[in-house]
N, C-alpha and C positions, 0 to 999 in steps of 0.2 A: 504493500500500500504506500504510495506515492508520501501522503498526508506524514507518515509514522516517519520518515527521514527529516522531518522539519522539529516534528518534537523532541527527536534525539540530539537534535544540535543547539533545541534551542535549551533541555536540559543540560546540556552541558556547560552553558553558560550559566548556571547557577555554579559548577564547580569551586571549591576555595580556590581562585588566586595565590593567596598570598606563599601557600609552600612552594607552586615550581617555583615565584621567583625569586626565596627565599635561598632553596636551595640553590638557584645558577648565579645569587651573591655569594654565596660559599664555595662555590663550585672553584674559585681563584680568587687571589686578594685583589686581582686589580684588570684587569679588562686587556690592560695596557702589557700584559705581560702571559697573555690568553695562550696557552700553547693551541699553535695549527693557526695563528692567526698573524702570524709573523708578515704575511703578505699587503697587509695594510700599513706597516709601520713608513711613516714618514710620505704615505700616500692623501689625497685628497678624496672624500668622497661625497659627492653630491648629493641633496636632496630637493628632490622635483617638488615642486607646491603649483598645483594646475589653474590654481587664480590669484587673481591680483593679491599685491601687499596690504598688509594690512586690515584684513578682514578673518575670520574665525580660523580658518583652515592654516593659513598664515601666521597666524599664534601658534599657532595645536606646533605645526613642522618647526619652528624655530625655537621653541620651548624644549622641543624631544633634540634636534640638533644641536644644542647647546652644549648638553652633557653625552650624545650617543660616540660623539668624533672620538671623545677619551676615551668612553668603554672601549670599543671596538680597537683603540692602539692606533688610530691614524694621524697624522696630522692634523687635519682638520673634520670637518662635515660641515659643507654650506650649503644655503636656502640658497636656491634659483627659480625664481616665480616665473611659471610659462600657462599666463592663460590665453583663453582662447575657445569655442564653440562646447563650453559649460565644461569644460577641464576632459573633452575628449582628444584636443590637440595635443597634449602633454603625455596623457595615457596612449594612444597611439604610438607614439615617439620612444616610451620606454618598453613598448610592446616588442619593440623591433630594435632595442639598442641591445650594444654586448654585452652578455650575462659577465661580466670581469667582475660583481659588486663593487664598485665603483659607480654605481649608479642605482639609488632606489626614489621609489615614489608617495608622496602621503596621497592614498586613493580616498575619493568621496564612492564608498563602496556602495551604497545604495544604488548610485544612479547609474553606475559603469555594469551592475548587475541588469536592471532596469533598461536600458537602455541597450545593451545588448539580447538580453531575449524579446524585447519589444521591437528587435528588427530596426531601429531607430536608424538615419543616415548617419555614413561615417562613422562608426563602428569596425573597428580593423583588429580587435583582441580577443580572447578567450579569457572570463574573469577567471575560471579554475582555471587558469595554466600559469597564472603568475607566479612566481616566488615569493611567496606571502611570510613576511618575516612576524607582523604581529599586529593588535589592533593599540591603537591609543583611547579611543574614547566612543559610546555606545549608550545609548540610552531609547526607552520605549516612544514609539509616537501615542499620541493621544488625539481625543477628541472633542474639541469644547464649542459651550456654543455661548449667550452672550448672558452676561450676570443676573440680569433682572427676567431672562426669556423662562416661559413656565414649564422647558420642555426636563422633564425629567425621568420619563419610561418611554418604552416605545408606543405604547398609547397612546400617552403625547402626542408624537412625530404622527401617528396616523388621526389624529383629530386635527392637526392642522394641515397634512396633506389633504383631507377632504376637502376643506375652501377652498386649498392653493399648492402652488407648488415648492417644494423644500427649497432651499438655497444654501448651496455647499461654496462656500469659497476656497479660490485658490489662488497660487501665486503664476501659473501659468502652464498652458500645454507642454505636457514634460515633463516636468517637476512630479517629485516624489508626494506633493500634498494633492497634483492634480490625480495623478494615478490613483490614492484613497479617497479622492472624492471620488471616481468613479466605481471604486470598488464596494464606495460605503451608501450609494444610490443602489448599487447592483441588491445589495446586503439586507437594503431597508426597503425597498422593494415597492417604493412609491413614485409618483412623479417626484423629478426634483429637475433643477438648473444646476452646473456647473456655471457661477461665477467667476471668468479671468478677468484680469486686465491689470491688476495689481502688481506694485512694483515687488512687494516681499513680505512675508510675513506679517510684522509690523502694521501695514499699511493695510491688509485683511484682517486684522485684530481690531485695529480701527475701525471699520466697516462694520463689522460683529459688533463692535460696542455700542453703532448707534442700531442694534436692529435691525440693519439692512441685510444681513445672513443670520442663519440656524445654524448650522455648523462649520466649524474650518479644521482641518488638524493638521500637528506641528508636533515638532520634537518636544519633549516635554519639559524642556529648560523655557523656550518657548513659552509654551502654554503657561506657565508659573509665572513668568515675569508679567504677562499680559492678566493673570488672576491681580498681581500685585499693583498693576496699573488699570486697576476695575473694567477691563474690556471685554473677559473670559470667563468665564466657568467650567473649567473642568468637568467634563464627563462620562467619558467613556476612556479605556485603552486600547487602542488599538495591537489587541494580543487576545491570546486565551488563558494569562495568566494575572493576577492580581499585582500591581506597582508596591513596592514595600513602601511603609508610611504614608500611603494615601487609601487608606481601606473604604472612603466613600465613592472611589472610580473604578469603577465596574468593566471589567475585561468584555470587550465586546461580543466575543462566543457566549458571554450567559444575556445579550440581548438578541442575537439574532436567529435564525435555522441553525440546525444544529451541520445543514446539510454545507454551512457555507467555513465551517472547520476549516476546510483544509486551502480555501483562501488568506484565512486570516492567520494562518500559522505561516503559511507562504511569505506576507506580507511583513507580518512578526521577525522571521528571520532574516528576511533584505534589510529592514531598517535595523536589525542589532549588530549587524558586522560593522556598522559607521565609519569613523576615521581610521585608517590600516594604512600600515608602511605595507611595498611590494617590490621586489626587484622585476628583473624581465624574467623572462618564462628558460628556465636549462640551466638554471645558475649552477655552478658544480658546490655538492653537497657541502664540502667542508670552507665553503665561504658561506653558504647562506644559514649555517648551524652559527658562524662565527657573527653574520650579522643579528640572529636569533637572540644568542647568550646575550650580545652585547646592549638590542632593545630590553630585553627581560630586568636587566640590570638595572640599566637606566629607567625603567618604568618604577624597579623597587626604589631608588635612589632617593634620599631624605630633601635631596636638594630640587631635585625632579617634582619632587610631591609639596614642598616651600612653595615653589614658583605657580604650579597647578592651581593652589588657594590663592594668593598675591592676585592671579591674574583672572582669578574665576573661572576657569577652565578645567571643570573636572576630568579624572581619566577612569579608564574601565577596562585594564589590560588582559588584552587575550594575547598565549601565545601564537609561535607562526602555526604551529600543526592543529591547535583551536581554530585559527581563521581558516585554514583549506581545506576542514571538514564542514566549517560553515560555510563557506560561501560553494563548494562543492554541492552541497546540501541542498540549495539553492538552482544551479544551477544543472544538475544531471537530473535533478527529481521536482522541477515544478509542474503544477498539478496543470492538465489542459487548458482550464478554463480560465486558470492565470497568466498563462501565454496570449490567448485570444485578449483579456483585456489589455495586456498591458502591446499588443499588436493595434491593438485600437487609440491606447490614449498615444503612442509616437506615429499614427495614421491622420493624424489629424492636423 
């Protein structure tokens, strides 16, 4: 069963963390002195960030490059921002550079996932074929709609589909909010609008707050900040699993058919792979074990995890062989009907 490959990746993600990387800080005192890694020493190694300076993605890679260049024993590791057609120009480019590690990428894993079984143009990789060293950061999307709206069951949503049509906002055809708008119409099984035209999140949170949408959803750092700026309410997650500390948002499998499971686990798993380093696809084993140890470290690192708070950038470390069972996961075993949709939201 297709559905049972998403629940066992996404159990896994409940796994403790903290012992592997625990043990691969024990593993040597110093990164710098890594046996088998001797090939880095006094070398440069690059990291890709697929869009412009200075916006989230751009924190996350220069925050992990900071302290990775040490671990790893190189001389350096620097940030080179290559955006470009929503960070597929960049992914493309290390699809096809030389596996030497000397070269890795901070992937927005969602949409390289998305965007590839969606057939999307310009598409030239295979997400499971990367050399997927580790995830940095991962958190559930949710579903909110607006503070003062009375929808609270799905009752609700079907007493006011009767007068009118729902209204799902999004930030654009493409986009990972647009694709759960269509999945969360599919799901809810009423008329509704898909809402674009929005520049970003933000600006559909806004929207939401005066009433002019029923629902939007968004990563759930997201959605929290918009509760704190009275535009959101929280409620739904989009998972089959409960948010720890938020026990009044209701995992969207106990609102919907039971039959629509193995979407929402689908969905669940795309969006938990999130921020992830990758080299290119054939890296030889004992450089990409070397790149492994050396994230696993830096992700445990005291200094690593200072900066993380400082700059409000939480993390949620998966290692490499977690990430290429997830996004594997993903990609060998999505369910039909998840292909069809998400062939449709990049057909448009």
């Amino acid at each position: 069963m297709k559905g049972a490959g998403f629940g066992r990746a996404l159990r896994r993600l409940a796994l403790p963390l903290a012992a592997p990387l625990a043990v691969a800080m024990l593993a040597s005192g110093s990164a710098r002195a890594a046996e088998g890694c001797d090939f880095y020493k006094g070398k440069t190694v690059e990291l890709i960030v697929p869009f412009s300076a200075g916006g989230g993605f751009d924190v996350y890679g220069r925050m992990v490059a900071k302290y990775m260049g040490e671990e790893l024993g190189a001389a350096n590791m620097i940030v080179r921002n290559q955006p470009g057609a929503g960070g597929l120009l960049a992914t493309n480019q290390t699809w096809t550079a030389k596996p030497d590690g000397l070269k890795v990428q901070l992937m927005s894993v969602s949409g390289m996932i998305t965007s590839e079984l969606g057939g999307a143009d310009g598409v030239n990789f295979k997400s499971g074929e990367f050399s997927w060293i580790g995830r940095i950061s991962g958190e559930p999307d949710v579903i909110a709609t607006a503070p003062n709206d009375s929808i609270k069951t799905f009752d609700d949503v079907k007493k006011i589909a009767a007068e009118r049509k729902i209204r799902i906002g999004s930030s654009g055809i493409g986009d990972i909010d647009y694709i759960e708008a269509g999945l969360l119409a599919r799901m809810l099984g009423v008329n509704s609008d898909l809402v674009t035209g929005f520049s970003g999140a933000p600006e559909v949170y806004a929207s939401l707050g005066r009433n002019e949408l029923d629902f939007f959803s968004s990563s759930l750092s997201a959605a929290e900040a918009a509760e704190k700026a009275g535009t959101a309410r929280i409620l739904w997650s989009f998972d089959s699993e409960a948010i720890p500390g938020r026990p009044a948002v209701t995992p969207l499998s106990e609102i919907v058919d039971a039959e629509f499971l193995p979407l929402i686990k689908a969905q669940a798993a795309v969006v938990a792979a999130g921020r992830a380093l990758a080299a290119p696809p054939k890296l030889p084993e004992d450089r990409l074990k070397c790149l492994r140890d050396a994230f696993d470290r830096t992700m445990a690192s005291d200094k690593l995890l200072d900066d993380s708070r400082k700059l409000n950038r939480p993390v949620a470390p998966l290692d490499g062989q977690q990430m290429t069972t997830l996004v594997r996961s993903v990609t060998d075993g999505a369910p039909k009907e998840y292909l069809e949709i998400l062939h449709k939201a990049y057909a448009q």
